[in-house]
C-alpha positions as CSV (number, residue, x, y, z in Angstrom):
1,X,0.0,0.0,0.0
2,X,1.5,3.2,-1.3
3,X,0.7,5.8,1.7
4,X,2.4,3.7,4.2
5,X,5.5,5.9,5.2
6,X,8.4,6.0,8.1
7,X,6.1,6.5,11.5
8,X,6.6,9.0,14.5
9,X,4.8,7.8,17.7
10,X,3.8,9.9,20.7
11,X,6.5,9.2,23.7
12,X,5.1,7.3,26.4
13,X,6.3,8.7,29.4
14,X,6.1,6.6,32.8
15,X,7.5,8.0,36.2
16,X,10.2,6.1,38.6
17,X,11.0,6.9,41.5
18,X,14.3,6.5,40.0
19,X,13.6,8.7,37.1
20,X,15.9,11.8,36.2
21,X,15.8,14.4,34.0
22,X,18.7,13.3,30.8
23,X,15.5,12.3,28.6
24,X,15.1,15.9,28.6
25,X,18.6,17.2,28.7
26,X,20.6,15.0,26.6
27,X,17.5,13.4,24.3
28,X,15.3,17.0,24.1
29,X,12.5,15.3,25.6
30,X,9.6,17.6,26.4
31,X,9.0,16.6,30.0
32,X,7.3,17.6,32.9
33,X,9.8,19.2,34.8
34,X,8.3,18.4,38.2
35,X,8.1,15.0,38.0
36,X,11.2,11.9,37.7
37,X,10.8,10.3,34.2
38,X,12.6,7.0,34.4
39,X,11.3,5.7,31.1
40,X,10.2,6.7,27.6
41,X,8.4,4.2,25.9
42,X,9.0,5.1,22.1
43,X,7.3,1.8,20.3
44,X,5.0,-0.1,22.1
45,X,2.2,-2.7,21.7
46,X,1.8,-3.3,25.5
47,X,-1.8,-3.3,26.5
48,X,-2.9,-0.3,27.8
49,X,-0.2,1.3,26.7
50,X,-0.4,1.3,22.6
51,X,1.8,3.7,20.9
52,X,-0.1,6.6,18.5
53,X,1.1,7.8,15.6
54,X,2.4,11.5,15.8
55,X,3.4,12.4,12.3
56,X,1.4,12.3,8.7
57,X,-2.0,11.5,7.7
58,X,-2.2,8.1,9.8
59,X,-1.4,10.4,13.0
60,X,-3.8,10.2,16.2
61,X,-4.2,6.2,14.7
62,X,-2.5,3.4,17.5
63,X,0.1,0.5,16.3
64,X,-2.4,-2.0,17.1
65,X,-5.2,-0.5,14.7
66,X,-2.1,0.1,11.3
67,X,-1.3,-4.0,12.0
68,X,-4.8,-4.9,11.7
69,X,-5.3,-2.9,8.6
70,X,-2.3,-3.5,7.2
71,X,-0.4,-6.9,8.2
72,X,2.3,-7.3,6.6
73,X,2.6,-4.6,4.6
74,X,3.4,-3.3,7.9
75,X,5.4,-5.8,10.3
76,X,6.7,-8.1,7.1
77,X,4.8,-11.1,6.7
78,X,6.3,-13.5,8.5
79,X,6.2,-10.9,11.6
80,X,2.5,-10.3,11.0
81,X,2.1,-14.1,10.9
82,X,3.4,-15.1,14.1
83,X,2.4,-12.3,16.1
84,X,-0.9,-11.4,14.5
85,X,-2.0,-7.6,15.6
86,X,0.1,-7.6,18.4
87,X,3.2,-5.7,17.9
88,X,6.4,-8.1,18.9
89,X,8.8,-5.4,20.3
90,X,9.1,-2.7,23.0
91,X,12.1,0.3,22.3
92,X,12.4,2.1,25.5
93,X,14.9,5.0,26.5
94,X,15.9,4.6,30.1
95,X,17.1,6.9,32.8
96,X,18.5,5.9,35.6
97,X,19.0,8.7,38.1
98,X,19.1,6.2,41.1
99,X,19.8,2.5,41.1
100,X,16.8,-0.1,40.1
101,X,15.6,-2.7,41.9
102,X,17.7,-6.2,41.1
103,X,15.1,-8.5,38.9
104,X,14.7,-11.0,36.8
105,X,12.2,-11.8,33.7
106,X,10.7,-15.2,33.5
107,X,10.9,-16.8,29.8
108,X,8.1,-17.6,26.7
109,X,7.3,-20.7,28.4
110,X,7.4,-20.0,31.8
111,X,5.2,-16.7,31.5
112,X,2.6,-18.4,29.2
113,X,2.4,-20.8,31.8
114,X,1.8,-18.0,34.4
115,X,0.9,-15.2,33.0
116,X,-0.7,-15.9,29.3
117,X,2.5,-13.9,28.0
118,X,5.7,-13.6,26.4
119,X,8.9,-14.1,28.5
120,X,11.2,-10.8,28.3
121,X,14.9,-11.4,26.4
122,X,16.1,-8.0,26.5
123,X,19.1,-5.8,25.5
124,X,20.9,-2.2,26.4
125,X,22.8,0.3,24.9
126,X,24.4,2.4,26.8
127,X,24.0,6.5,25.4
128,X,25.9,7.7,28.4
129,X,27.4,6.9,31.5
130,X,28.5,9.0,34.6
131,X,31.6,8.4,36.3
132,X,31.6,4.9,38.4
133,X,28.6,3.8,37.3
134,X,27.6,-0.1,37.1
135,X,25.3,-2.5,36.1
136,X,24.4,-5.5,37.8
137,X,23.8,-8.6,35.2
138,X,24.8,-12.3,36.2
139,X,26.3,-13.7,38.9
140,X,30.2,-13.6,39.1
141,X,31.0,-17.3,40.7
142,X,29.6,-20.8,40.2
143,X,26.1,-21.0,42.3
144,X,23.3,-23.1,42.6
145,X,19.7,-22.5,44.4
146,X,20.1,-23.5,47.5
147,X,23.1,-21.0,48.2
148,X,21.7,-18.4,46.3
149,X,18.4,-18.4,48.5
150,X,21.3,-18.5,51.9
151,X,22.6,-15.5,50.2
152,X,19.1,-13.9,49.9
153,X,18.3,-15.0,53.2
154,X,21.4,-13.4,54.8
155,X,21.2,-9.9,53.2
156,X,23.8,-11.1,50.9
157,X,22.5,-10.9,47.5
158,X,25.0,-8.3,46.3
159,X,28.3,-11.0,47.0
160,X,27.2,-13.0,44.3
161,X,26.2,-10.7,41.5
162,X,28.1,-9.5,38.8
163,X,29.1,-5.8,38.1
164,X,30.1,-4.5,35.2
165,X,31.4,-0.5,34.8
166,X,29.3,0.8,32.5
167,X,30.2,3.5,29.4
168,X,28.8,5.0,26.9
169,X,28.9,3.1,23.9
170,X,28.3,-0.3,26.1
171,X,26.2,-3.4,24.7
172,X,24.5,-5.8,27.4
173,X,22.5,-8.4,26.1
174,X,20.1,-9.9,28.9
175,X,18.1,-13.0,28.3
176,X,15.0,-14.0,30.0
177,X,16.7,-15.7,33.5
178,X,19.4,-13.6,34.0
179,X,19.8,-11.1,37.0
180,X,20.1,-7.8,36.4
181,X,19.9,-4.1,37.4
182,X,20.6,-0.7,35.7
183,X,22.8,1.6,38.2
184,X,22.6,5.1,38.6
185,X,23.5,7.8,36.0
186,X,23.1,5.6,33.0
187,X,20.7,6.7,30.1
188,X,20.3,3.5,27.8
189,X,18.1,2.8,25.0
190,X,16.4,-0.9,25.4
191,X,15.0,-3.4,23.2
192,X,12.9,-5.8,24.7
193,X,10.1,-8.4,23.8
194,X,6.5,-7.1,24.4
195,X,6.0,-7.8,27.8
196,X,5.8,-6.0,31.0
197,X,6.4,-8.7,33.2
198,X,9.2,-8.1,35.9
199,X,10.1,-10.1,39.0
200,X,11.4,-7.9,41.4
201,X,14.0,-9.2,43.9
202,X,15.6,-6.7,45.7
203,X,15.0,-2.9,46.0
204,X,17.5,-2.1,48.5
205,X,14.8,-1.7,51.1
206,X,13.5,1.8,49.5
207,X,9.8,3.2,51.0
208,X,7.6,4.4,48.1
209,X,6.1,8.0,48.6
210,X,3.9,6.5,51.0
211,X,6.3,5.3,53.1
212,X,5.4,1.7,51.7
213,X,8.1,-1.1,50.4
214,X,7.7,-2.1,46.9
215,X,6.2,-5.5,46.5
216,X,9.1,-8.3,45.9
217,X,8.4,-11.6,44.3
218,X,11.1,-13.8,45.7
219,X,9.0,-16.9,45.4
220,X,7.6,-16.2,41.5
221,X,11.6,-15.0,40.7
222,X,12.9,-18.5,41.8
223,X,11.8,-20.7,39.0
224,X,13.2,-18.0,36.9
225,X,16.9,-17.1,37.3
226,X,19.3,-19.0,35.5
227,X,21.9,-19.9,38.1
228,X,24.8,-20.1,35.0
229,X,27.9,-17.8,35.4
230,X,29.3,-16.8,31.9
231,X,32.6,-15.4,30.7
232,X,31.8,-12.3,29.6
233,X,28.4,-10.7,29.8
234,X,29.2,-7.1,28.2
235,X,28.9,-7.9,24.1
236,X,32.4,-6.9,22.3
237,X,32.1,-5.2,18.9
238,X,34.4,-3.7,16.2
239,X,33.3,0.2,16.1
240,X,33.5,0.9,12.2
241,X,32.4,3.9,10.7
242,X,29.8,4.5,7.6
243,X,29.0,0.6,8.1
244,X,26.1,-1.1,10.0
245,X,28.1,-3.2,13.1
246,X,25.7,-5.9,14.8
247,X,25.5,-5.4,18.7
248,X,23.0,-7.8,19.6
249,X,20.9,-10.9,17.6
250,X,18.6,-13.6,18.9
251,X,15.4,-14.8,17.5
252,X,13.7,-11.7,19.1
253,X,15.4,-9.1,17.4
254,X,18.6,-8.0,16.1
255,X,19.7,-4.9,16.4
256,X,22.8,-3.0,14.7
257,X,24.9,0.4,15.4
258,X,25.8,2.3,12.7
259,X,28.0,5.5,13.2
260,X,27.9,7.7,10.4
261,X,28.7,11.0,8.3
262,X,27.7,10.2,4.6
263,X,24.7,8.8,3.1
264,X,23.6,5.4,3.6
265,X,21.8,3.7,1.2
266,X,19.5,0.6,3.1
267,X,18.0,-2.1,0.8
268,X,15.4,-4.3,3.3
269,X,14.1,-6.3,0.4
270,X,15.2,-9.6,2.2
271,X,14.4,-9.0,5.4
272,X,10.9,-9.3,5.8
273,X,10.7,-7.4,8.6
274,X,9.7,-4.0,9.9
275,X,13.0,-1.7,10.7
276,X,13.2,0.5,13.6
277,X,15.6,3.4,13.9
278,X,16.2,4.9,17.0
279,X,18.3,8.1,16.7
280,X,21.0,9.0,19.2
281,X,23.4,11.9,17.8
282,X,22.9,13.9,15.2
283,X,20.2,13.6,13.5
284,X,19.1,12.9,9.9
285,X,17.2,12.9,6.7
286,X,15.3,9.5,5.9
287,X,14.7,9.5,2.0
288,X,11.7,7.4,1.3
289,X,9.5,7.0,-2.8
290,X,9.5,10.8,-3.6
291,X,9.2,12.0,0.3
292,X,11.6,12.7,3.2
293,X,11.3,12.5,7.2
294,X,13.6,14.3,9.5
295,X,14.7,12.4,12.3
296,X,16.3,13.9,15.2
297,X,18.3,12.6,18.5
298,X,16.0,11.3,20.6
299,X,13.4,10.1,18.0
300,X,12.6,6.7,17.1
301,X,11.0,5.9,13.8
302,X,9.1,2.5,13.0
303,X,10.0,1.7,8.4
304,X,7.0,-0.1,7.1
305,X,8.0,-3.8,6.3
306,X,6.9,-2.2,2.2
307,X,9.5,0.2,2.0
308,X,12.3,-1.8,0.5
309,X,14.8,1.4,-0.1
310,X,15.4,4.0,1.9
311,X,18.5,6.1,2.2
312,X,19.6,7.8,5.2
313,X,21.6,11.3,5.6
314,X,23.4,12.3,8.8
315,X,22.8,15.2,10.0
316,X,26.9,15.9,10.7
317,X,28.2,13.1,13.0
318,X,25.2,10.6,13.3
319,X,24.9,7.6,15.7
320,X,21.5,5.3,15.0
321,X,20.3,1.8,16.1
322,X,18.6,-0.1,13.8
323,X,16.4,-3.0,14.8
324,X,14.4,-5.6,13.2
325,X,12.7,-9.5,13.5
326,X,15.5,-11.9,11.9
């Protein structure tokens, strides 16, 4: 269908008591300035929380309402076939102005037996970083569940994670099972699996504004951790420039980096697949049929599965991710 063109959503906002204010000063977010925004959901089919088209004549529509209409045109075929209407990715920007609470997302099997849901296999990139600032993901020494629930018992949770310093320019790739938390100061973009289901372990006994303890799920958490210790869990890449570098890729999504200054010309013809940009420096100009769409830091942009060619100009030094269903 010919009127289907690159697509602007309204942010979603959602406030944290860990929320700061870098969506607004380092991604030109238009926030409320009273209130902590940890979170700005850019692309989401969540229930309850469907994204609405904010640029062209398909603005004021939601996601859900352009899949039904039109499929694959849309998500790519095979997309639209698996998923139906139901849009299979959430793009987040994150900021962390306090730690988060340590958690753990169950898998695709384990949250349709729970919840009716998909698991959550997620991944960060990390915009920027202040100084000294970590993030918790995996444990750091061989454990199993009975020592891991001493640990817990004890207070002593934090002896057997692992912590990672955390820069800009940082990839962590967390699947469904492992243990994880943001620290402070970092503003990430995430890709994640639509789902909003989170099993909180620890939050570092913090009061909510009503002087209550957030609600932990120790028990429900349990049967979902992977006990496994790995090698590395920061993902190494070769920074090239002008050339799309894969970050991260699992059957969920794959996402690439691509740090640029000329124009890029993108052929999607065998992917099958929607694209998403998400713009982090710069800017650009996103030449699609006879049209073009400006892009700027901060933005995220959903490509129809139908637009085969695009080409993309930096706006001066550009830095995008680009993310689509393998």
């Amino acid at each position: 269908m010919d009127f289907l063109y690159p697509l602007k959503f309204e942010p979603i906002f959602k406030e944290k008591i860990w929320g700061g204010n870098k969506l607004n000063t380092i991604l030109g977010k238009d926030l409320y300035q009273d209130k902590k925004i940890g979170e700005s959901w850019e692309i989401s089919g969540v229930k309850d929380n469907i994204s609405v088209v904010s640029n062209g004549q398909l603005a004021g529509n939601n996601l859900q309402e352009l899949v039904e209409i039109y499929m694959g045109d849309l998500v790519g075929d095979k997309v639209f076939e698996k998923f139906g209407i139901e849009f299979p990715l959430l793009i987040k920007f994150i900021d962390a102005n306090k730690v988060l609470s340590i958690q753990v997302h169950p898998d695709d099997e384990l949250a349709r037996k729970r919840h009716n849901a998909f698991g959550k296999t997620e991944m960060w990139y990390i915009i920027q970083a202040d100084t000294n600032s970590d993030i918790i993901t995996g444990f750091k020494q061989e454990i199993n569940k009975e020592q891991y629930q001493k640990h817990f018992r004890e207070g002593q949770l934090t002896q057997i994670l692992n912590i990672e310093n955390a820069e800009a320019g940082d990839v962590f790739f967390i699947p469904a099972g492992r243990v994880h938390a943001t620290g402070k100061g970092i503003l990430l973009a995430e890709i994640q699996q639509t789902s909003d289901i989170t099993y909180r372990i620890y939050d570092w006994d913090r009061k909510d504004k009503n002087g209550n303890s957030r609600e932990l799920h120790t028990e429900l958490a349990l049967d979902a951790i992977d006990f496994s210790t790995y090698d590395n869990y920061k993902t190494p890449y070769k920074k090239t420039k002008n050339q799309s570098v894969s970050i991260a890729e699992c059957k969920y999504f794959r996402t690439s980096i691509l740090d640029f200054n000329k124009p890029i010309e993108k052929d999607y013809s065998l992917i099958d697949s929607f694209n998403i940009i998400m713009c982090l420096k710069g800017g650009l100009l996103l030449y699609y049929k006879n049209d073009k769409e400006q892009v700027s830091p901060g933005e995220t942009v959903l490509i129809p599965a139908s637009l085969d060619n695009v080409i993309i100009e930096p706006l001066g030094e550009s830095k995008i991710l680009e993310v689509y269903i393998p």
